[in-house]
BAZA-399181 format. One record per residue: residue in three letters; x, y negated, z of N, C-alpha, C in turn. Coordinates in pm, whole numbers, plus 50000, padded with zeros to 5 digits. Example, Ala and Ser with C-alpha at 12.3 -4.5 7.8 and 13.67 -1.06 7.14 Angstrom:
<pts>
ala513195056950780512305045050780513205033050780;ser512855022550708513675010650714512904999750787;
</pts>
This chain:
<pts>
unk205650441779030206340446279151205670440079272;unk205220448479381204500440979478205220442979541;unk206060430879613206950424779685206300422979849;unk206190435779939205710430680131206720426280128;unk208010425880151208580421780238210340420480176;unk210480404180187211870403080155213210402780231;unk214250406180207215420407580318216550396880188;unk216920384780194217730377980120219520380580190;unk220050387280083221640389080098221680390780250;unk221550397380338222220405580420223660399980418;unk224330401880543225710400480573226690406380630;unk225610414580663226130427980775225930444180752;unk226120448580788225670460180735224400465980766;unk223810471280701221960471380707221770488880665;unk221150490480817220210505980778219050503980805;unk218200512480762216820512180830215680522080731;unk214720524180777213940534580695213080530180590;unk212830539580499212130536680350211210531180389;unk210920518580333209490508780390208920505980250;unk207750512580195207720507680028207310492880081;unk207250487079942207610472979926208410464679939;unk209530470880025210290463180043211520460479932;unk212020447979943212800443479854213890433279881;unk215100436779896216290435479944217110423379814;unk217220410479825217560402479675219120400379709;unk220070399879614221580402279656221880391579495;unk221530378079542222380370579435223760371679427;unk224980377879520225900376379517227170368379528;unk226920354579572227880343779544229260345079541;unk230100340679472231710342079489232090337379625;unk233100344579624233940338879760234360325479779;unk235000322479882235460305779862236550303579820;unk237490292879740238260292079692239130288179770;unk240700288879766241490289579832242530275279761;unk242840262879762243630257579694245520261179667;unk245770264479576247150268479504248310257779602;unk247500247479611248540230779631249200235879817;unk248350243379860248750247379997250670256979962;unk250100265479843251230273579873252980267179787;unk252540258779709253990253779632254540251079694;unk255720254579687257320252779796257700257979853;unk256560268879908257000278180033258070286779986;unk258990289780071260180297880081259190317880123;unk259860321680034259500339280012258590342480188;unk259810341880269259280348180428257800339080429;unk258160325580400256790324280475255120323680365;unk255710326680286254710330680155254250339380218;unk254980352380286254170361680281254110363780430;unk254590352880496253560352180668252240348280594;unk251860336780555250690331880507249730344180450;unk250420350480361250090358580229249060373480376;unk249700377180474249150383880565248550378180655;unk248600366380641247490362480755246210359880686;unk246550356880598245280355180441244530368380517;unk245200376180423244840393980395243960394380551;unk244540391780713243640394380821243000383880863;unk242650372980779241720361780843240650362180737;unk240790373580619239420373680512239140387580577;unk239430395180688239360409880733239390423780643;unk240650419980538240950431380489242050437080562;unk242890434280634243610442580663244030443480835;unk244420454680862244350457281021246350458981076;unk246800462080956248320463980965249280448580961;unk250160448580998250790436281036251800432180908;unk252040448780866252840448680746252410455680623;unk251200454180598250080461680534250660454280390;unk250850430680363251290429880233252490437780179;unk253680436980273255210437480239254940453580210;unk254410458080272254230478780284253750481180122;unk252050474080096251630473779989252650470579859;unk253240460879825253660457679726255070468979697;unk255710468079824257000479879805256710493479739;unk255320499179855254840510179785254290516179588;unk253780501379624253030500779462254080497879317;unk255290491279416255990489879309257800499979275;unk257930501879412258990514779466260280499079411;unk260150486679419261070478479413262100479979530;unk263370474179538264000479679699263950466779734;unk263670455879685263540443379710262250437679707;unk261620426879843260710421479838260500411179735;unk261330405479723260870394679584260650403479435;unk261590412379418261450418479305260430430779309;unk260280432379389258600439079418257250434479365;unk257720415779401256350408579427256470401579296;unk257350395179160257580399479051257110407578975;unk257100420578980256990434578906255180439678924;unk255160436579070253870434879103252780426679017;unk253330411978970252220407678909252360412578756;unk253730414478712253600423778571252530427378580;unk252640440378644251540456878652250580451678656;unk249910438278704248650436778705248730424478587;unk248880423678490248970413778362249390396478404;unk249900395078504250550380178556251330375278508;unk251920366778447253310362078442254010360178542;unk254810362178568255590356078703256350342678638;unk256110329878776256510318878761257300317278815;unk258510323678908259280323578916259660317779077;unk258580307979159258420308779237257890317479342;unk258580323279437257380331679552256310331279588;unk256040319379640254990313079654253730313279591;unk254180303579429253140306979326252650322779333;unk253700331379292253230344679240252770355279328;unk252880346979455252370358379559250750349979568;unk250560334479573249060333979576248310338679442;unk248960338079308248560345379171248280355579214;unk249230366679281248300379879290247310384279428;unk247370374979507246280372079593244970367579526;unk245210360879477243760355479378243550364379298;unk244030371579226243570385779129243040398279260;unk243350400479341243470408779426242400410579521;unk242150399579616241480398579742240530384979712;unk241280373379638240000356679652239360357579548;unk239080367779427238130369679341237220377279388;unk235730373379307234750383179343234580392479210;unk234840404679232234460415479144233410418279051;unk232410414179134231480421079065230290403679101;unk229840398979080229420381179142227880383079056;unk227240395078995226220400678922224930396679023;unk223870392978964222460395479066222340411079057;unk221730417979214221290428579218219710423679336;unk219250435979337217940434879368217860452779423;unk217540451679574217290470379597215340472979616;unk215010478679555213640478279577213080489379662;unk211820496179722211390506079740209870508379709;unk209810519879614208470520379526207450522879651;unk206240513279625204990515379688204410527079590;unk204730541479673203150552779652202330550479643;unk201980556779488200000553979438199950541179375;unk201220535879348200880521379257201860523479127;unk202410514279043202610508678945203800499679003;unk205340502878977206280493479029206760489778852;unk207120479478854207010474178698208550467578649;unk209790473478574210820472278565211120460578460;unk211950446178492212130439678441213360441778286;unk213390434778199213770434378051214960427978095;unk216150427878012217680419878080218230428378208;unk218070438778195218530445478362218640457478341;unk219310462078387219480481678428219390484178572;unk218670496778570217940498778663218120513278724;unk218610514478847219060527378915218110535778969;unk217680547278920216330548579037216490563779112;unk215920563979272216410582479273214840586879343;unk214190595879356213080604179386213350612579480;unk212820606079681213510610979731212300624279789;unk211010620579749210130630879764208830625179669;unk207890636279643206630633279585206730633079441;unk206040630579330205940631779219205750618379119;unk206290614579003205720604178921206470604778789;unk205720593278739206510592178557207260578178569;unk208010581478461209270568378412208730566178288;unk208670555778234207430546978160208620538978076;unk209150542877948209590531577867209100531277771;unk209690521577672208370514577531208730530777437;unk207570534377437206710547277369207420566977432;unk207840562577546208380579077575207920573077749;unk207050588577792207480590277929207790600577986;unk208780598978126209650609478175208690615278297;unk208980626078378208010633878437209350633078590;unk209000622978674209820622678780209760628478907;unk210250641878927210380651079045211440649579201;unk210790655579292211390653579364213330656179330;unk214420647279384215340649979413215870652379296;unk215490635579209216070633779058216300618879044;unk217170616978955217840599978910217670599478851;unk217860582578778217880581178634218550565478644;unk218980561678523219560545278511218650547678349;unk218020535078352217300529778251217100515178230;unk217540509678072217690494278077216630489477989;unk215870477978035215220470678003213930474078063;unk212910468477969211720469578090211050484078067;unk210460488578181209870500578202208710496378330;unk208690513278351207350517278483207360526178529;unk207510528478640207280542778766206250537078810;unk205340551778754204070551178866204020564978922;unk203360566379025203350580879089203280577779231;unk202700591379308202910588279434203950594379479;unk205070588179530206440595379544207360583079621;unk207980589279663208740574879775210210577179640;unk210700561879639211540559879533212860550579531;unk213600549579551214670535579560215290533079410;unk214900520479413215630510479297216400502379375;unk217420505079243219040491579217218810484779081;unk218720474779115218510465878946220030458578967;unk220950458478848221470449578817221300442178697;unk220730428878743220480425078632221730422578553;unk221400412678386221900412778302223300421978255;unk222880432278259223560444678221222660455378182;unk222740453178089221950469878015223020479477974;unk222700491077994223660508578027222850521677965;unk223170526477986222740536577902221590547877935;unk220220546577904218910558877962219740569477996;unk219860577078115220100586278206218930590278300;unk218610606178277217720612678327218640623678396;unk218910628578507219000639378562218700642578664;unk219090653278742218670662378841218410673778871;unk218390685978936218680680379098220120675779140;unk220190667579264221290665879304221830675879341;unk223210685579321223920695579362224080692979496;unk224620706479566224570704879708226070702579757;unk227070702779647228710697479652229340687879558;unk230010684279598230860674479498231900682079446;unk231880674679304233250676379232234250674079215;unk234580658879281235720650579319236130651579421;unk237560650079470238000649079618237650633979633;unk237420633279796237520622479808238230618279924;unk238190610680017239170604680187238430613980269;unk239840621480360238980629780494238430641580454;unk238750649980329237980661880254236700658880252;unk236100647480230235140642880164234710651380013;unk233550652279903234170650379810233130641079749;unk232920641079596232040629179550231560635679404;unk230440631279369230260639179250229970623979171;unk230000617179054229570610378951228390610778890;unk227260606678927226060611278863225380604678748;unk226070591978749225910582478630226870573978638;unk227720579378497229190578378489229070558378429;unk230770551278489230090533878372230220539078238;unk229950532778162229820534378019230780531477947;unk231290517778023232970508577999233960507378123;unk234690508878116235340507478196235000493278307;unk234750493578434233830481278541232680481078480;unk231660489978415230350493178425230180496778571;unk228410496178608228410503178734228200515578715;unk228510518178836227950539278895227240542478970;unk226450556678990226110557679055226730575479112;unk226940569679203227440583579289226390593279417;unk227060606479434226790609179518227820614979632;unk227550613979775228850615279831228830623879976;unk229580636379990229190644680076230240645380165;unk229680649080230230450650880415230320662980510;unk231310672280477231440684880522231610678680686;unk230880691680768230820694780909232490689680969;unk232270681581082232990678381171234410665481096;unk233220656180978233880646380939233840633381048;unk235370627881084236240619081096236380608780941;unk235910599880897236460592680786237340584880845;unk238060579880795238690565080859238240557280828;unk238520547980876237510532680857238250525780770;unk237330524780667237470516780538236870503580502;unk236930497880374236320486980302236640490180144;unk235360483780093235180481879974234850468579913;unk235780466779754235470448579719234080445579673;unk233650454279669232070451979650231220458379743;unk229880453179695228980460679739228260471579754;unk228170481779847227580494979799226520494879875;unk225260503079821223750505879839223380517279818;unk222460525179879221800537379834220530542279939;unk221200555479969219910565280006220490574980085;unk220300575980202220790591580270219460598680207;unk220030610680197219380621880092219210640980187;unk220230641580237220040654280310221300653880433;unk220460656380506221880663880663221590647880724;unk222610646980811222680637580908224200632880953;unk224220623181031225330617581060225250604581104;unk226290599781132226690583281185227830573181082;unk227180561581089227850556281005228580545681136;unk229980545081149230550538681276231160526781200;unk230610513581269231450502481227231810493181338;unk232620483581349233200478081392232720469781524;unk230930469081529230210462481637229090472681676;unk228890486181604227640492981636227760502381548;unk227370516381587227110526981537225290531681473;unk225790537281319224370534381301223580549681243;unk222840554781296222000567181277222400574781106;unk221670579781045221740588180890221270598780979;unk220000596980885218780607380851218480606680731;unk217680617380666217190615080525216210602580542;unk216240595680401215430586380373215620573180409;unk217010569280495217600559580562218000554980441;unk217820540480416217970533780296219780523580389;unk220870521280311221550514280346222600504980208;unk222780493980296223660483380208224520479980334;unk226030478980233227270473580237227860464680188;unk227530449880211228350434880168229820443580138;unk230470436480043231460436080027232660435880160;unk233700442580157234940441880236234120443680390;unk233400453380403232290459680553233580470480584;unk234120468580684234690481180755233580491180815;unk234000505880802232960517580795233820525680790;unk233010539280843233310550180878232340559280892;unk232240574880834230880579380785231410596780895;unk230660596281015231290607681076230010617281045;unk229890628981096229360642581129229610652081211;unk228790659481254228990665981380229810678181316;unk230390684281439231160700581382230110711281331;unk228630708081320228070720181297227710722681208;unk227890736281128228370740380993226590745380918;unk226580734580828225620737680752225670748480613;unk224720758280595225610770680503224840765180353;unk226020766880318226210769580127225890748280126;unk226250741580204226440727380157226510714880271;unk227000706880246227640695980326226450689880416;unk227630687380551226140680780663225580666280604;unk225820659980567225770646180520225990647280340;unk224530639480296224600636580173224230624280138;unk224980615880118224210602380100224560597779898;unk223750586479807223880585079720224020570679747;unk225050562179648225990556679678226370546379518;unk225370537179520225110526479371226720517279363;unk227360519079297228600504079255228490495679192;unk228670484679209228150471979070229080470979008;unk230630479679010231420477978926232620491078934;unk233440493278878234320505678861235610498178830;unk236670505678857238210508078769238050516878679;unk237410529678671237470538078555236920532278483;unk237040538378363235820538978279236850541978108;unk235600543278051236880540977873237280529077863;unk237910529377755238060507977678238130512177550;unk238080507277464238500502777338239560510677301;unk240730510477382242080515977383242250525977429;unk240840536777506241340547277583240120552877607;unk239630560377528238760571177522238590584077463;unk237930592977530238190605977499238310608877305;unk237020600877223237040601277109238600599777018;unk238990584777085240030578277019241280589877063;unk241540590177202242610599877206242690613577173;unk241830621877157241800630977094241930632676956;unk242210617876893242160617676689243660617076677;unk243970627776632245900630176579245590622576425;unk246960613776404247440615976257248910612676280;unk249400614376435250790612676406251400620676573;unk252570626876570252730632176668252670630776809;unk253050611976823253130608976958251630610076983;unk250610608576906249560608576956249210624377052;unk249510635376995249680646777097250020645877165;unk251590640677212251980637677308251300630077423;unk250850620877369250290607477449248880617977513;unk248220628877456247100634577470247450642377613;unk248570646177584248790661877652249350654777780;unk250150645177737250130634977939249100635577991;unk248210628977904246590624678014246360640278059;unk245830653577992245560659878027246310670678124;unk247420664878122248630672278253248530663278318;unk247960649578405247770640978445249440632578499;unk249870635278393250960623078401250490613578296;unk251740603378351251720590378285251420590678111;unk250390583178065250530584177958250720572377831;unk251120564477895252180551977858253040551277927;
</pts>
């Protein structure tokens, strides 16, 4: 890998144009720890003064009553304590019976853990050379013009414009073709070849957004890789995410609006998002035909979906007893299916 030029963990949010060589290193560190000994004793109200000032002094939240709103909503309790109780159920907690305790317990599951704390690495292939894929790692790659091959031990792939792939362990793209890599290391996933990118999504997403899945996790908090479109005269609201997201604007144009500066999207604009980045992904009103003004592709180092052990299409689809139909025909009417 010939390494011009390094950019170490970024903190802010970062655009800028395909520069081969360049190489973006994202060790990841956990967040800082918060000591438990602060919150014992506190009486409920001021658990959760603290508990929201937490939430807007780590800049997740912009609402005043965003905890007390959250937990009511999530739990439809009519009571704040028995909300915040029931609350750490649903998320596998014990409740200790104090406020205090169980509101910093699900603060620490919630917001003072780091998700995903993985090394990643964003690369951009130097055209006309040999970029050389490390062993212990899976590796995201997309072809945003020009031609080359994907190189693993005894098969190679024929890499065209306005195609992906996730491939683990060591390999080789050579070709002259402008290219972006996501390595996460120590995680190997599953060889994925496809393409072209469609010109719509399949998923809804915020703001009639929608999103298509282009390399689904494998396990449930595997990573993904997405792609994510933005029909004419998008407004997003301004969001955050607990991790980090990286990719590629790919087709159309737009602005990505954040909190100190507004930032261009053109094709080929390479961008990263630190964790918990407020953002907002607008577009102009003018109507691009048969597909979305804004296409950008969009790497996760981690998911909520995915199968488990306990919940996959194989396993739930195997009857030898009735509730199991039952239990089938929830998921697929998308109700509850426990």
């Amino acid at each position: 890998m010939d390494i011009r030029r390094i950019l170490q963990s970024p903190s802010t949010f970062l655009i800028q144009d395909y520069e081969p060589g360049l190489c973006i290193d994202l060790p990841h560190p956990p967040r800082a720890s918060y000591p438990v000994e602060q919150w014992r004793g506190l009486g409920l109200e001021e658990a959760l003064r603290r508990g929201q000032e937490l939430l807007q002094k780590c800049g997740l939240s912009t609402r005043e009553d965003d905890l007390v709103r959250g937990l009511s909503e999530f739990t439809h309790a009519p009571q704040v304590h028995d909300a915040l109780s029931q609350a750490c159920r649903l998320l596998g907690l014990e409740p200790k019976g104090s406020a205090s305790e169980d509101l910093f317990a699900l603060l620490s599951r919630t917001v003072l853990s780091e998700p995903s704390p993985a090394h990643h690495r964003i690369y951009c292939h130097i055209p006309g050379t040999t970029t050389r894929l490390e062993e212990g790692a899976t590796h995201f790659g997309y072809v945003a013009s020009g031609t080359g091959q994907l190189a693993t031990e005894g098969r190679t792939y024929p890499l065209y414009p306005n195609t992906y792939f996730r491939v683990p362990g060591a390999a080789r793209v050579e070709g002259d073709c402008q290219l972006q890599l996501i390595t996460r290391f120590g995680y190997l996933g599953l060889f994925t070849l496809g393409g072209p990118v469609e010109p719509w999504g399949r998923l809804r997403y915020i703001d009639g957004c929608t999103d298509s899945l282009l390399v689904p996790p494998v396990r449930l908090g595997d990573p993904c890789y997405n792609a994510l479109y933005f029909p004419p005269g998008t407004r997003q609201t301004s969001h955050t995410h607990p991790s980090l997201r990286a990719g590629l604007v790919i087709h159309g144009s737009g602005v990505c609006k954040t909190p100190t500066v507004d930032h261009a999207l053109t094709p080929g604009k390479l961008f990263l998002l630190p964790p918990d980045t407020w953002h907002a992904f607008w577009t102009s009103d003018e109507a691009v035909a048969g597909r979305s003004a804004l296409t950008v592709l969009a790497f996760h180092p981690d998911s909520d979906h995915g199968p488990t052990d306990e919940d996959h299409p194989m396993l739930n689809r195997t009857y030898f007893e009735f509730l199991h139909r039952l239990r089938s025909e929830a998921r697929t009417s998308g109700l509850a299916s426990r």
